[in-house]
C-alpha positions in Angstrom: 0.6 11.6 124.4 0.9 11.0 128.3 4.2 13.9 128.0 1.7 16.7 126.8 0.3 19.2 128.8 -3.6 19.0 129.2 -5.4 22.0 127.5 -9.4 22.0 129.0 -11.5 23.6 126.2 -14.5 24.9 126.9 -17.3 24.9 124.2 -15.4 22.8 122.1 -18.3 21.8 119.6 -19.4 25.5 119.6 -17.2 28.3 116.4 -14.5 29.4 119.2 -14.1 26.4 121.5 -13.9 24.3 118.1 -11.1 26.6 116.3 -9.3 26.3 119.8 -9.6 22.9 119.8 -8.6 22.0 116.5 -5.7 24.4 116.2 -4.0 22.9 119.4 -4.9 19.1 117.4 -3.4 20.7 114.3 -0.2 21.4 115.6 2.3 18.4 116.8 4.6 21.0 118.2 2.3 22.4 120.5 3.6 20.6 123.3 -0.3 20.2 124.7 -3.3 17.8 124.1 -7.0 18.7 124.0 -9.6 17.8 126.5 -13.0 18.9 124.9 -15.5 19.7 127.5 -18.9 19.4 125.8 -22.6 18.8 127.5 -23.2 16.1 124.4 -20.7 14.1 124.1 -22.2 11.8 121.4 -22.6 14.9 118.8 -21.3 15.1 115.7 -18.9 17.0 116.7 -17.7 15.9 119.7 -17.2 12.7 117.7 -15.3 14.4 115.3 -13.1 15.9 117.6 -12.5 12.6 119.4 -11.1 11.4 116.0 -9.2 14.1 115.5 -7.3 13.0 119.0 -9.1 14.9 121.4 -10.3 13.5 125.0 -14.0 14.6 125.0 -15.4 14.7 128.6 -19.3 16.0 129.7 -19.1 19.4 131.3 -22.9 21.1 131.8 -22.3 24.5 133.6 -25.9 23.6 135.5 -23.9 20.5 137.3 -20.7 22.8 138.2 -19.4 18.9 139.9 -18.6 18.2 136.1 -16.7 21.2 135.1 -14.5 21.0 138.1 -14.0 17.1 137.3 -13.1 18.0 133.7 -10.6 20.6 134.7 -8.4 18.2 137.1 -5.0 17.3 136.0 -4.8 19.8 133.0 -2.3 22.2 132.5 -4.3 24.6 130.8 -7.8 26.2 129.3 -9.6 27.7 126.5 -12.4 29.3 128.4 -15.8 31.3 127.0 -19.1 31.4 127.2 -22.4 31.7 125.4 -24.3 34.6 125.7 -26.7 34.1 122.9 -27.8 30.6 124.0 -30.0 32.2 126.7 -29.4 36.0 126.0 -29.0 36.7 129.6 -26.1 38.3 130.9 -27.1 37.2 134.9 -27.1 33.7 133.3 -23.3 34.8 131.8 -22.1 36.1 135.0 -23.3 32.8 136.9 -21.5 30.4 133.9 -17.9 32.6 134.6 -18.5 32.0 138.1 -18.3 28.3 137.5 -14.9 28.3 135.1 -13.4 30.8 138.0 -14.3 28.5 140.7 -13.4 25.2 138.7 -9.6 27.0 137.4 -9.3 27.8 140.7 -9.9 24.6 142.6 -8.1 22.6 139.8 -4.7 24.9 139.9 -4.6 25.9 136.7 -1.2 26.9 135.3 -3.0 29.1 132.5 -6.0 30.2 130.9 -6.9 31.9 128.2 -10.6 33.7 128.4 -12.2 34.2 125.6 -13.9 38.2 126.5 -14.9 41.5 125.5 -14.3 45.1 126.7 -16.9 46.1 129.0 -18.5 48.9 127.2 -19.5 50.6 130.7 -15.8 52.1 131.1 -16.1 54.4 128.0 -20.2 54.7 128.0 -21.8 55.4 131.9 -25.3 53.9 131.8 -26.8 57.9 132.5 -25.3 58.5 128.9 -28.3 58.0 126.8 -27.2 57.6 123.7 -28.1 53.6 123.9 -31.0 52.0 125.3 -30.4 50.4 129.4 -30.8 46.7 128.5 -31.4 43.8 131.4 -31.4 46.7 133.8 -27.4 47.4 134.1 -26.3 47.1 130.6 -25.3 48.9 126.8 -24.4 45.9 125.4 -25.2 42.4 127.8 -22.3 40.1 126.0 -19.9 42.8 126.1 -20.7 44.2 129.8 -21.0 40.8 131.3 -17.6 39.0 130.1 -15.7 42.5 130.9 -17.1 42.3 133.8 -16.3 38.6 134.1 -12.6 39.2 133.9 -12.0 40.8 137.3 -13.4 37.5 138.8 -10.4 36.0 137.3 -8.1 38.6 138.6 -9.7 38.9 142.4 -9.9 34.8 142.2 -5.5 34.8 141.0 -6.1 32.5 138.1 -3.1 33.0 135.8 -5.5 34.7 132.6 -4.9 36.2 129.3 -7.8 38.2 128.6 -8.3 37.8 124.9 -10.9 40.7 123.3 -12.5 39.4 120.6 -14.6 41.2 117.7 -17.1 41.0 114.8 -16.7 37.6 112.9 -16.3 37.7 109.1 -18.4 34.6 109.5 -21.2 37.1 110.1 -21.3 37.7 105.8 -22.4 33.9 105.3 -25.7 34.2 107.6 -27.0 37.7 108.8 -24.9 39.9 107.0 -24.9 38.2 103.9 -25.5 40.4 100.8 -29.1 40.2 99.8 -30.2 41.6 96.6 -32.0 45.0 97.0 -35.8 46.0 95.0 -33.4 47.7 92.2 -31.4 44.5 92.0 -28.1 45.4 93.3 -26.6 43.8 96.0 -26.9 45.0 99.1 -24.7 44.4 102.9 -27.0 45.8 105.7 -25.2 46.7 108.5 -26.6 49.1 111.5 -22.8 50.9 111.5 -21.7 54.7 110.5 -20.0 54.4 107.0 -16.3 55.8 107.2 -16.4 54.1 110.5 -13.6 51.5 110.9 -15.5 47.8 111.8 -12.2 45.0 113.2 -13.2 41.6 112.2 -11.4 38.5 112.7 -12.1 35.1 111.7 -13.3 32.8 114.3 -11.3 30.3 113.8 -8.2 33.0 114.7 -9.4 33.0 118.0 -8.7 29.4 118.6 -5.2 30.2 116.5 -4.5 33.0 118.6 -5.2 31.3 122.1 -2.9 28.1 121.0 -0.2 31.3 120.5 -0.8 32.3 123.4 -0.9 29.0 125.3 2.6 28.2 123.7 4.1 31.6 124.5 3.4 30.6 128.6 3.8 33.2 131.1 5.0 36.1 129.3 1.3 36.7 128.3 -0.2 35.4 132.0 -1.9 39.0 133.2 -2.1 40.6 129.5 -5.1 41.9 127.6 -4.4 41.0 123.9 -7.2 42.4 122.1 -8.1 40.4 118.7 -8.6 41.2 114.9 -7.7 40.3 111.3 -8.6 43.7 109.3 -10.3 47.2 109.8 -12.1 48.0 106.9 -15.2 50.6 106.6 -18.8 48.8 105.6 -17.7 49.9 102.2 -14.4 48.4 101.8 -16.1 44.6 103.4 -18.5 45.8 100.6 -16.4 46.1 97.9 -14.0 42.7 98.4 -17.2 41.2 98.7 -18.1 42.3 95.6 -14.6 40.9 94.2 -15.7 37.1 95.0 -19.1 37.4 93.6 -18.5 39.3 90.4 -21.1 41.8 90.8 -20.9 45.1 92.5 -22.1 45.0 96.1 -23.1 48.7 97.8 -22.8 48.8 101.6 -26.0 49.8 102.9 -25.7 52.1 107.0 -29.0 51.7 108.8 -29.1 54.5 111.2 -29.3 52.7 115.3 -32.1 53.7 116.0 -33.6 52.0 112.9 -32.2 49.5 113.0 -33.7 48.9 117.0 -37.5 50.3 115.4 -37.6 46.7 112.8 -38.2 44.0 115.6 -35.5 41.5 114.7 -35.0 39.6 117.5 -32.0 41.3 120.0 -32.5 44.1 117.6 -31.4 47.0 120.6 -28.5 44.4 121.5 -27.1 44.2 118.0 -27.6 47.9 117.6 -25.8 48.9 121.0 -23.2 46.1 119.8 -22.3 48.4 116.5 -23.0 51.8 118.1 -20.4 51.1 120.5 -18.1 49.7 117.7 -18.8 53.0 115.9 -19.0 56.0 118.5 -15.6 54.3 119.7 -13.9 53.1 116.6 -11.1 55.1 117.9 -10.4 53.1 121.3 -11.7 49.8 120.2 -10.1 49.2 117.0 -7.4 51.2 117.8 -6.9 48.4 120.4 -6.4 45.9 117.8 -3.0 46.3 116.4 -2.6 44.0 113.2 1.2 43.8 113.6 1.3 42.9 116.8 -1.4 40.4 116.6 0.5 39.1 113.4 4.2 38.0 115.5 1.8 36.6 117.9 -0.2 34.7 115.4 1.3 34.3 112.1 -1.7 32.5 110.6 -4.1 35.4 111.1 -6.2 35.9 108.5 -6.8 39.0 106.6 -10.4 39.6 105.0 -8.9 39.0 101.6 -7.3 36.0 103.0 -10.7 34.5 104.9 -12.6 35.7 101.4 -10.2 33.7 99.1 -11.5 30.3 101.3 -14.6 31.2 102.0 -16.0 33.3 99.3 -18.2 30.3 97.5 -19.9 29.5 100.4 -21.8 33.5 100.4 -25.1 32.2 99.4 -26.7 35.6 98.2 -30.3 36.1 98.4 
């Protein structure tokens, strides 16, 4: 082990910081090893990790003394954040501040940020299509990681900026078909129907980011923005339907519906989808399958995530 670079990952317990994790585990050619940075280190899942060959070290972004401790003497990091464990994008910005000061002071060789695109480029905040939200932003977890990634730039930490999108995950919890008052099943989605939707699996992030980790500097400075399909809300609706044997109708809530019903970040998750949908043509058009496919052959297509993770849809 003591010939393998160091890989730092960030939120390793958490969907993206796991996949990265155990993808760079998974694969004995790799050339790296994992150092799991995790606030609770006797989880579950940090414990699982450490069986699985990882070095699992505490990191709490409120003590930055233990991210920069955890970043000495690796190579390498997987680096994201949380937005929707505080929903505050100030909060955000301050936690990218502390992985661009830590990268920096520890000399890393190269990271891989886990970001979005800041929706502010193609959407001015005078446009008023979409509510303001937090004072200075369309959508907070987009805006404030886009806006994270020139503090990697103006800082000179070697980055790849990876974009990421809608999870396919999202059909086993809040997007999960639910059965409608005239009994057919239903997936409820705040999105224009025609409109192209790019999902990925999460774990192809982690995939993705081990690519890129392995491909080295070619990819140091480069934006590689991430998917595994565009379909429409009725095509997801329709291979969704070919896993639970019944027919399954995709079901567009208008946006400003969907912010009138009160779920909780209602306007974010709205603002999140318009954006999706009034740019479908720039942000999916970002996402080019064949590309992302000879940099991660393993990237999963929604048939493909579907075929393993179809019986876990609990329908309701």
């Amino acid at each position: 082990m003591s010939d393998k670079k160091i890989i730092a990952v960030v939120g390793a317990t958490g969907a993206q910081g796991g996949g990265a994790a155990r993808a760079i585990l998974a694969d004995p050619d790799s050339g790296f090893t994992v150092r799991a940075l995790t606030r609770n280190t006797d989880s579950p899942a940090a414990k699982e990790l450490a069986e699985l060959g990882a070095e699992v070290v505490r990191a709490d972004y409120d003590d930055e003394a233990t991210v920069h401790a955890a970043f000495q003497g690796a190579y390498g990091a997987f680096l994201v954040t949380n937005f929707w464990a505080h929903m505050s994008a100030a909060k955000e910005t301050e936690e990218i501040n502390v992985l661009v000061r830590a990268a920096k002071a520890a000399g890393l060789k190269h990271v891989v940020w886990s970001t979005l695109e800041d929706t502010r480029e193609l959407l001015p905040l005078d446009d008023d299509r979409m509510p303001v939200l937090q004072e200075k932003y369309n959508v907070p977890h987009f805006d404030a990681k886009g806006e994270g990634n020139e503090l990697f730039r103006q800082a000179g930490v070697p980055t790849t900026f990876l974009n990421t999108t809608f999870y396919f995950q999202g059909f086993l919890d809040n997007f999960a078909p639910k059965r409608a008052e005239d009994g057919v099943l239903s997936v409820t989605i705040p999105f224009e129907d025609g409109k192209l939707l790019a999902g990925v699996d999460v774990a192809d992030i982690g995939r993705t980011a081990r690519a890129i980790l392995k491909g080295g500097e070619q990819f140091i400075g480069s934006t590689i923005s991430l998917a595994g399909d565009h379909l429409t809300g009725a095509q997801y609706a329709e291979k969704l339907a070919g896993v639970l044997g019944e027919p399954v109708r995709f079901q567009a809530v208008p946006y400003d519906v969907f912010r009138s019903f009160g779920v909780p970040a209602g306007d974010e998750i709205a603002n999140m989808f318009q954006y999706y949908g009034d740019f479908d043509q720039e942000f999916t058009g970002a996402r080019d399958l064949d590309r992302l496919r000879e940099i991660n052959s393993e990237l999963k297509s929604f048939d493909a995530w579907l075929a393993e993770n179809g019986s876990k849809i609990q329908v309701s």
